[in-house]
Structure formats: structure tokens, C-alpha cells
Steps between C-alpha positions, in 0.01 A plus 500: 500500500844375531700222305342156679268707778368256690157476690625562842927668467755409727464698816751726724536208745563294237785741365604512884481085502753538206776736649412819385395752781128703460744803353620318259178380407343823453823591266421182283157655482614818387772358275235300312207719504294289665460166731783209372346165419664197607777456259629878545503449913692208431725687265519862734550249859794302382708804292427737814632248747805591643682184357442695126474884549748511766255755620712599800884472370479623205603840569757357703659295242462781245839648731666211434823566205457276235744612221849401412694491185433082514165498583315366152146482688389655829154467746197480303604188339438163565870433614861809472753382342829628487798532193766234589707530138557386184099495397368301800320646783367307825169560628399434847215577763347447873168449587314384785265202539429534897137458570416188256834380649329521838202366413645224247856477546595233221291652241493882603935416470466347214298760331672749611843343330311393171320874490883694518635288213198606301593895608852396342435318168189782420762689401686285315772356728574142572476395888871449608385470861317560845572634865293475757437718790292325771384580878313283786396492834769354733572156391425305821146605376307224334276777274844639425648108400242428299531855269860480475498100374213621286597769371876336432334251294267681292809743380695189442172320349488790216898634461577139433243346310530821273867487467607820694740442739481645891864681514441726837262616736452556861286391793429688844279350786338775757168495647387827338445241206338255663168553365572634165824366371668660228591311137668744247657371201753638298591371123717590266514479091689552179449685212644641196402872521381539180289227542293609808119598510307747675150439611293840403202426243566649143342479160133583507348210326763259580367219670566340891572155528484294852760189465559256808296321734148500545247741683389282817376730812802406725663863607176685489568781758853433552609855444236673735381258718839370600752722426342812594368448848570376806497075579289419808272253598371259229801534287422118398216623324687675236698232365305528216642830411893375474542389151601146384843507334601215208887569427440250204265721348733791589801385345266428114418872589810657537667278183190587341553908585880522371409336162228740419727785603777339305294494192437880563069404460427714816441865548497451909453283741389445862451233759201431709564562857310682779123574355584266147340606233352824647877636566679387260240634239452824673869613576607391133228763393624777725847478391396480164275780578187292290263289557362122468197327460491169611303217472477234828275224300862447298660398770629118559372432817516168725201567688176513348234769547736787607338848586689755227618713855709138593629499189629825480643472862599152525910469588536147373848523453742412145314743284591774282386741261631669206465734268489389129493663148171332335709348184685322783262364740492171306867487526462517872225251508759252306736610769248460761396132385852303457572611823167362646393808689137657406542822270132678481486833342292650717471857483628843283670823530255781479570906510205497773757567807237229674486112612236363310344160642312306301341180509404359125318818367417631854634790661577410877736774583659798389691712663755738481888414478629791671254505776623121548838579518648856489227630737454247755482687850848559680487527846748744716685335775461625827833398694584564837795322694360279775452607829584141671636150409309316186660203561500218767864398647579156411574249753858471595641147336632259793847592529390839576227436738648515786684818434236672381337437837792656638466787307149560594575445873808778436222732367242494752780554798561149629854306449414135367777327293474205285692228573638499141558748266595410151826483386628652177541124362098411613384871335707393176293151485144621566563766231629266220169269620302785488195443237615882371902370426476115503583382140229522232612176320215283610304787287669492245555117433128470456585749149687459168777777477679375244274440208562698207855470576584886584531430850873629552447515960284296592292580869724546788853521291466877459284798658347519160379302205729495209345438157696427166413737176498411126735797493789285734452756763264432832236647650415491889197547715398524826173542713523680903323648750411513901191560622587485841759794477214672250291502767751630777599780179255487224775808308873312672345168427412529129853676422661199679292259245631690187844500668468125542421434158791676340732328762397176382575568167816692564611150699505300150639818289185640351412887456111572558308560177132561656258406763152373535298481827211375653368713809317202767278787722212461733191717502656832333113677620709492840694844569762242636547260215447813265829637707671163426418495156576878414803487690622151324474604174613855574843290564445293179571789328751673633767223514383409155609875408783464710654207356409568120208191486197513340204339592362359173170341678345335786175421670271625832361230727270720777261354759753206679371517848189299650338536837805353712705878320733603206761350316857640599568725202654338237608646168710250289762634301634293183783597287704425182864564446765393214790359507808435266628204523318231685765319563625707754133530692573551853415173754442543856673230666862501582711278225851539549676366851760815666300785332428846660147575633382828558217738594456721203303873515423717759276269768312651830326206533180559769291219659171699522303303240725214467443073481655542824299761630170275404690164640517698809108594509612891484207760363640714155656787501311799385831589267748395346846649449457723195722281150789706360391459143776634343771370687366126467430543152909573497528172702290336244670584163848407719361126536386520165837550340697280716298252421459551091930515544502223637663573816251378764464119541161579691256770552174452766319840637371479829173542578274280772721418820803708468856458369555180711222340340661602107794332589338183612276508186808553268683224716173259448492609120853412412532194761852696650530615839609855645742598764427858617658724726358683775607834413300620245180413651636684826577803294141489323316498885733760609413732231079370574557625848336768631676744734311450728512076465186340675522138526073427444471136592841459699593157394844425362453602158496869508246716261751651325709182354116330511434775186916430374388134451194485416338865462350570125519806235378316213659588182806680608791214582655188396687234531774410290807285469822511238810512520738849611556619169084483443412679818761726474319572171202542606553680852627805268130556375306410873551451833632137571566363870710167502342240686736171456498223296372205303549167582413210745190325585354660771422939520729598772518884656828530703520255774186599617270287228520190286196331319547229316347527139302183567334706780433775273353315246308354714298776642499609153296258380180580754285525184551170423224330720229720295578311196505151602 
């Protein structure tokens, strides 16, 4: 009979109840010899969910390049991390917390800041700081309202009772997200490389010792009940499965961690994340390549009369577990106990390659590590490109009702006009106003950025966060990416994310070290999210190779779509560069009154895909313009220099609305005006125009200088200003296009446009309202 057999076993549909399919069932049979009792169901349901094995990317990732002569740890750990000189390394990670985030938005945030800190000081770093990558339903939504104000407040709730601060993000609103809203977090840490930790088990005989908060049954299920499967109906009903965060706790944790590893008393350690105890024993085994026996009726728990299968797969969250030498464990305890945090050795290293659960003398599980881990079932993708539209097209926004009406009356033969169409002055406004531009300082003033003191740009002075080193040099990071063009061109669309990323951190002067990522997908058991997930990461890796970046680690979120239809596409790149001298960190705003601006790189700017494009209620594209890696990667190092010489006074890419919308966002960042002539933006439609020029919607703004002002190719252009002998500098390395020059108070193009900055800030601030 087998360990704890019970009178009646756990059942097929009970193993289907659970996540795991009848296959998999059977192979849990097979693996075990025989029918698995309770505990080892638990155990095989919650390391088999897609949220652990990664049971249908993990061959994709496995394409992925993940080596570089500064790369100090790679995937497989609990955070990369990345050589930045003189001893010190930075480590830094991505990972989703969507569905409790949907379900729970303040506390599925909050855990999902307080569990990537943990993935950063497990190996030995200290948290330096967090990014946050968020997406919701259309804001005029009150579902959508109520996540985002949530979800804002749980991140700040736990970054800033911890004392991390909230340097960067990003936020996107599109109905595609409605129903499952996206919350990645990114953090960063510090850590003398010498000093760092790895998590594989070692040392049969040494003992395992669980330090942190106590075992309560909060987060039972998170990993396969929430995170991988669809929401639907009666999501309410699994608010018991989003853990309970207590940044309090956290922070005696985390102090707690770095003195033990400080005091060199560990052999390894891990955190306690998706499955708890279960996969944080289990994976520490299989890299270690031994096994463990543990024993559940050691563990502090805050709920009495706990089953030994809740125990093992309870998430409650601030938790970790090490591996200890047994002439040390006291040590640890000691450790353990003036920090206020339960220690409880409760388990060993054995040579038995198998997870051992026991309860007191009892033997309630046992199975095998490798059959856990290593030979979980992985599933082959079966992508096909689809046949029609996924995606709904959005309303057109008010200003471009009535020409959209137009447009449809043009289409099906008749000759309606609206009464109005919008000028170039009325596009410019409803773009800065737009939820996807408008400024993200009411976000951001509900979070500390400057505790800790490294804060060298703070949000919305630079494309990029700039961070002060011990070493007097700078670090900068920055988080991107677009599901909307993603889903119009799942390949185009991740390149232009990765693009993105290193022109943010080109715009304050910092070269790209290495990348992390966290791929948002729907159902990847559908040929067409399959496509869009083999095509995405397909991308990932071949600008990665093509610019020289490694990507050191990441995370999989799968299953974001419900019954109303999928998620748009969204994998979220994060990066870190370095920097020399942070001093001269590159600002976007303009700063100096008579200086040049210009349009820097090689920009054919499209409005398939665009803010504009969705303002206007248009349907995606079905591709994108393929990027010129190489060439913008030229563009790139170009900025990068002029900047680290000195000889820009401001550096902002453009990305969402155009070129006419960078200027006014460098304008509203510096608090100087523009004056602008006409002909460069006439040259850049001209060279847009086809041969054969077909004016679509036949209002006064033609299509052409429509795409010159405020067409997109993410990644590939900025703008600059400086003065003659800096763009002359930098125009040797890059294509540069003079556009005018600094000064005034209002953004002026010719004679044909002048806004007053008052008017731009004011449609800038449209977010404000949501944060009353």
C-alpha cells in the first residue's frame, strides 16, 4: 500500500477538479506506481499547472540567448543578474500577478510586488526598486476604475510600507483587458557578487529551515486555479485563492535574509511563491539533483487543524526556505529569533532523488523529484495564423465620430460629410488626453520614488529610470511593450518592444546590459494564440541576438481571456543599462531657451496600429512595417554618446501619437515652448506618399502628413534639442532632420499652429479625475 493510502483515493475527476487533464492523471499513475493519495495530487496538480512547469513555453523559451560576458546568473534562478563593475552586480526580474489581480486587485498587486522582491533578495541582493507594467479595460469603465485605483494602491500599499521606491512603469487602457487586466511588476536589487546565493539543495544531511510568516490557508490554489485557466463566471468565488500580503512582515524577512547570507550560515536559499512549500522544496531538489524529506506537523501555522496537502500547497506569502549545514542551524535560529520571524527546521537533504512528506512519524507522500519537475508533460504548440479578425474595433472617441461615419458612408458608395473634421490642433489635444499618452503623474504620486535616496530621474524627467551605484556610476531601467500593435504583428510588434526599451535607455545615456520579460498570452491550446505566442517570442530572440542582449530571466502568464475573448497580446519587455556618469543622465524636457530641435534616425512613421488609429475607431492592421534592427541600433548608440558627451540638452523617443506628440511632451516636461517650421514635416509626408497618393477620408488633413505627425515606428526616432555644435556632432553618426527651436510658451508649427502650453497641459492631465 502506498505512503498514507487512504480508504477511498482521490479520483480522476478529482485530479480533473484540480487542473490536471485525465492524461496527465494516468502519467501521475504511472510515475508513482500506483493511485496518488491526497497529499501527492495536491503536490502533482499545482507543479504541473502551467503557472510552474511552463508546460507549453518551455521549449519556446529554451530558443531564447541567455549568455553574455556580464551575465553572473541566467533563467533558472529566482531573479538574472547582470556584472555592472567593480564587485557589484544588479539583479532584477518580471513576473506577472494577472488573475489574483483580477479577482483581488489590492491584494493580488500587492502580492505580486512583495513576491518579486522576495525573487530578488533570495539571491542575495538588496531591493533598490520596482516598475510596474499594468493594463485595463477602457477607463470610462467602472470594472476597469475600480482595478486600476486598486491595483495603484496595493503596489503603493507594499513598495512603500517596505521601503522600495516605484521609479518607472507604464499603464495602457484597451478593452481586450477589460476582463482580465494585467499587473506585472518589475524590481530591481544589489549585490556584491561574491556574496550572492543560488537556490539548488546541497549537502545530504544538511538540514531545511522555513523562516517568515506563518502557514495560514490563504493562496491555496493560486498557481492552478487562477493562474492557469481561464476567469469566467463566479470569479468572486476565488478570492480565497489570492494571497494576503503584510509588507511589515516582508521587510523583517528580507533584513532577516541578507544577515544570514552575510554571516555566510546558508548553503541555499529560496522563496515561497507559486505552490509554497511544495515548489520551493521540490525545484531546490532538482537543481541539486537530491532529495528532501519533509515534515508538515513542523510547520508554524496560523490556522489550526490544517490537512498536511494545505500545508504543503498553501502560498501564504513572506516565507522562505534555506538550506543549512546542521552545526549551523542554531545559528540561524538565533538569526531567525532577533529578527522576530519563525525559523522551524523542518526537513533534511537526503540522496533519495524524492520529496518525502511526512507528518510526525507518518509517511503522507513520497514521490519522485524528477518526475515533479524535470519530467512534467510539455505540450507542442499547434500555431496557425488566424483566418479573420480576433479582436473587436473600438469605438471611435468623439472628435472622431463624425468622421468615422464619413468614412463608412465613403466605403459603402454613398457621399456623406461631416460637418467638422478635426483639425491638426483638436487631433494634438485628444491625443495628449488620451488615457494611453495623458501624464502618469497621478500614478505615480500615490508611490515613494525617492526612498533609499538613489533616485537620480525621477518619473516623467527622463524616458528611463536612473539609479545611483555605490561604485559613483548609474544604472538605468526601463519596462515597454504594446499589445495592441502585438496583436496587429505578434513578430513586428515584439521587435518594436525591445527597440523601445533600448531607446529609453539610450535617451538618458545608458548601454543595455540584459533583459527580462514577462509574456501576458491568452489560451496558447488555441492554434491562434499558439501563432501569437510562437511568433512573439520568435522576435524576442532575434533582436536580443541582434543587438548583443541577453535575456537573464522572465516569467509566462497563459490563460488571460474569459468568455467576452482574449487579451491583446502582450509581452512586456524590461531592461537594464549602465551609465557613467549620472550626472549627465539624459532628461526629456526641453531646458535651454533658442536651442535646436530635431528628428533624429531614420523614421517611416505608419498610422496602421496607432493611438490615432484607435481614437479614430479604425480595425488593426494585420502587419506592421518590418524594424530595421541594425540601422536603429546605429541610431541608438548615436543618442547614447551624445548624450554621455554631454552635447544634447534633451533626449525623448517617440513612441504613442507621433513626432508632434514628442515635442509637446518634451515642451510639457521642461515647461518651454517650441516654434517649428513647416518644412520638415512636409518633407516627412512627401517621402510617406505613395505614388499613387489616395486621400482615404478626404478631409483637410491628408493621410500622408496624418502618418508625418502623428504616425508611429516605435523604437526607431527621437527627439532632441542642443545647440549646432551638438547636433552637428551627433548628425555625423545618424540621420538628424532639423525641426526649429526652443523657446516660448505655447508649441507653434509655422503659422499654421499655436497651442498654448497651458492648453497642453491641460489635456495632459486627463488622468487626473481617476485619482481624486
Amino acid at each position: 500500500m502506498r505512503p498514507g493510502a487512504q480508504a477511498v483515493s482521490p479520483s480522476v475527476e478529482d485530479a480533473v477538479a484540480l487542473g490536471l487533464t485525465r492524461a496527465e492523471y494516468a502519467l501521475v499513475v504511472d510515475k508513482l506506481g500506483g493511485e496518488p493519495n491526497e497529499v501527492e495530487l495536491a503536490v502533482f496538480s499545482v507543479l504541473w499547472s502551467e503557472h510552474c512547469s511552463y508546460k507549453h513555453s518551455r521549449p519556446l523559451l529554451r530558443t531564447l540567448p541567455t549568455e553574455g560576458e556580464r551575465v553572473i546568473m541566467g533563467p533558472g534562478e529566482n531573479a538574472g543578474a547582470v556584472d555592472v563593475g567593480d564587485g557589484w552586480a544588479v539583479a532584477f526580474k518580471v513576473e506577472s500577478h494577472n488573475h489574483p489581480s483580477a479577482v483581488e486587485p489590492f491584494q493580488g498587486a500587492a502580492t505580486g510586488v512583495g513576491g518579486i522582491l522576495r525573487d530578488i533578495f533570495a539571491i542575495g541582493a538588496r531591493p533598490i526598486a520596482v516598475l510596474d507594467s499594468l493594463r485595463f479595460g477602457e477607463p470610462s469603465s467602472p470594472r476597469s476604475r475600480y482595478l486600476l485605483d486598486r491595483a495603484v494602491a496595493g503596489i503603493g500599499h507594499y513598495g512603500n510600507s517596505i521601503g522600495v521606491p516605484t521609479v518607472g512603469g507604464e499603464v495602457y487602457f484597451e478593452g481586450p483587458y477589460e476582463h482580465n487586466c494585467l499587473v506585472n511588476a518589475m524590481a530591481l536589487g544589489l549585490a556584491r557578487s561574491e556574496d550572492m546565493v543560488r537556490s539548488a539543495a546541497a549537502g545530504v544531511g544538511n538540514a531545511l529551515v522555513l523562516f517568515g510568516a506563518s502557514t495560514g490557508r490563504d493562496g491555496i490554489g493560486g498557481a492552478s486555479v487562477l493562474a492557469s485557466a481561464e476567469l469566467g463566471e463566479g470569479d468572486a468565488d476565488k478570492r480565497p485563492s489570492v494571497q494576503v500580503g503584510d509588507p511589515f512582515e516582508e521587510k523583517k524577512v528580507l533584513e532577516c535574509s541578507l544577515e544570514l547570507l552575510e554571516r555566510g550560515l546558508l548553503v541555499s536559499l529560496q522563496d515561497l511563491g507559486a505552490a509554497g512549500l511544495t515548489s520551493s522544496s521540490a525545484e531546490m531538489a532538482s537543481k541539486g539533483g537530491v532529495g528532501v524529506d519533509l515534515d508538515v506537523s513542523r510547520v508554524p501555522l496560523r490556522e489550526a487543524g490544517m490537512a498536511p496537502f494545505e500545508i504543503m500547497i498553501s502560498e501564504s506569502q513572506e516565507r522562505m526556505l534555506c538550506v543549512v549545514e546542521p552545526a549551523r542551524v542554531e545559528g540561524v535560529l538565533a538569526v531567525c529569533e532577533r529578527w522576530e520571524v519563525h525559523g522551524t527546521a523542518i526537513g533534511t537533504v537526503t540522496d533519495t532523488g524524492r520529496l518525502r512528506v511526512l507528518h510526525g512519524e507518518q509517511v503522507v507522500g513520497d514521490m519522485p523529484v524528477a518526475a515533479l519537475v524535470d519530467e512534467c508533460p510539455v505540450y507542442e504548440l499547434e500555431p496557425r495564423r488566424p483566418a479573420s479578425p480576433l479582436y473587436p474595433v473600438p469605438a471611435p472617441a468623439p472628435l472622431f465620430a463624425a468622421s468615422h461615419g464619413a468614412g463608412e458612408a465613403e466605403r459603402s458608395g454613398e457621399h456623406a460629410r461631416p460637418a467638422v473634421e478635426p483639425s491638426v490642433r483638436d487631433i494634438l489635444l485628444a491625443l495628449l488626453a488620451s488615457p494611453n499618452i495623458a501624464s502618469r503623474l497621478p500614478l505615480f504620486e500615490q508611490y515613494d520614488w525617492l526612498v533609499q535616496s538613489r533616485t537620480v530621474r525621477r518619473p516623467g524627467e527622463a524616458d528611463a529610470a536612473v539609479l545611483l551605484m555605490p561604485t559613483g556610476a548609474a544604472i538605468a531601467v526601463s519596462i515597454d511593450g504594446s499589445g495592441r500593435r502585438v496583436a496587429a504583428d505578434p513578430y513586428t510588434g515584439t521587435v518594436e518592444a525591445v527597440l523601445e526599451c533600448t531607446a529609453n535607455l539610450a535617451c538618458v545615456g545608458a548601454a543595455p546590459l540584459g533583459l527580462t520579460n514577462c509574456l501576458n498570452f491568452a489560451n496558447p491550446e488555441k492554434a491562434h494564440v499558439a501563432w501569437q505566442l510562437t511568433e512573439s517570442v520568435r522576435a524576442l530572440g532575434d533582436a536580443c541576438r541582434a543587438l548583443g542582449v541577453p535575456v537573464v530571466g522572465g516569467n509566462v502568464s497563459l490563460y488571460n481571456e474569459g468568455a467576452q475573448g482574449p487579451i491583446y497580446p502582450t509581452p512586456v519587455v524590461g531592461m537594464v543599462g549602465e551609465l557613467p556618469d549620472p550626472a549627465r543622465a539624459g532628461r526629456a524636457g526641453f531646458a535651454r531657451e533658442g536651442d535646436l530641435i530635431a528628428l533624429v534616425g531614420a523614421f517611416t512613421p505608419i498610422l496602421g496600429a496607432s493611438e490615432l488609429a484607435r481614437l479614430r475607431g479604425e480595425a488593426l492592421p494585420t502587419q506592421l512595417p518590418e524594424a530595421d534592427v541594425a540601422a536603429t541600433q546605429r541610431t541608438h548608440a548615436a543618442v547614447r554618446d551624445a548624450v554621455r558627451a554631454g552635447a544634447l540638452t534633451s533626449a525623448h523617443d517617440v513612441a504613442e501619437g507621433g513626432l508632434l506628440v514628442a515635442v509637446a511632451e518634451s515642451c510639457l516636461a521642461g515647461g518651454m515652448g517650441a516654434a517649428l517650421e513647416r518644412r520638415p514635416f512636409a518633407a516627412l509626408a512627401t517621402a510617406l506618399t505613395p505614388r499613387r497618393a489616395k486621400r482615404a477620408r478626404g478631409g483637410p488633413l491628408p493621410e500622408p502628413l496624418a502618418a508625418a505627425l502623428f504616425g508611429e515606428a516605435p523604437g526607431t526616432a527621437f527627439v532632441v534639442s542642443g545647440d549646432r555644435e551638438g547636433l552637428d556632432r551627433l548628425e555625423a553618426g545618424t540621420h538628424l532632420v532639423e525641426l526649429g527651436r526652443v523657446g516660448g510658451d505655447a508649441l507653434a508649427v509655422g503659422e499654421d499652429l499655436a497651442v498654448p502650453l497651458a492648453e497642453l497641459r491641460e489635456a495632459h492631465a486627463a488622468l487626473g479625475p481617476l485619482f481624486p
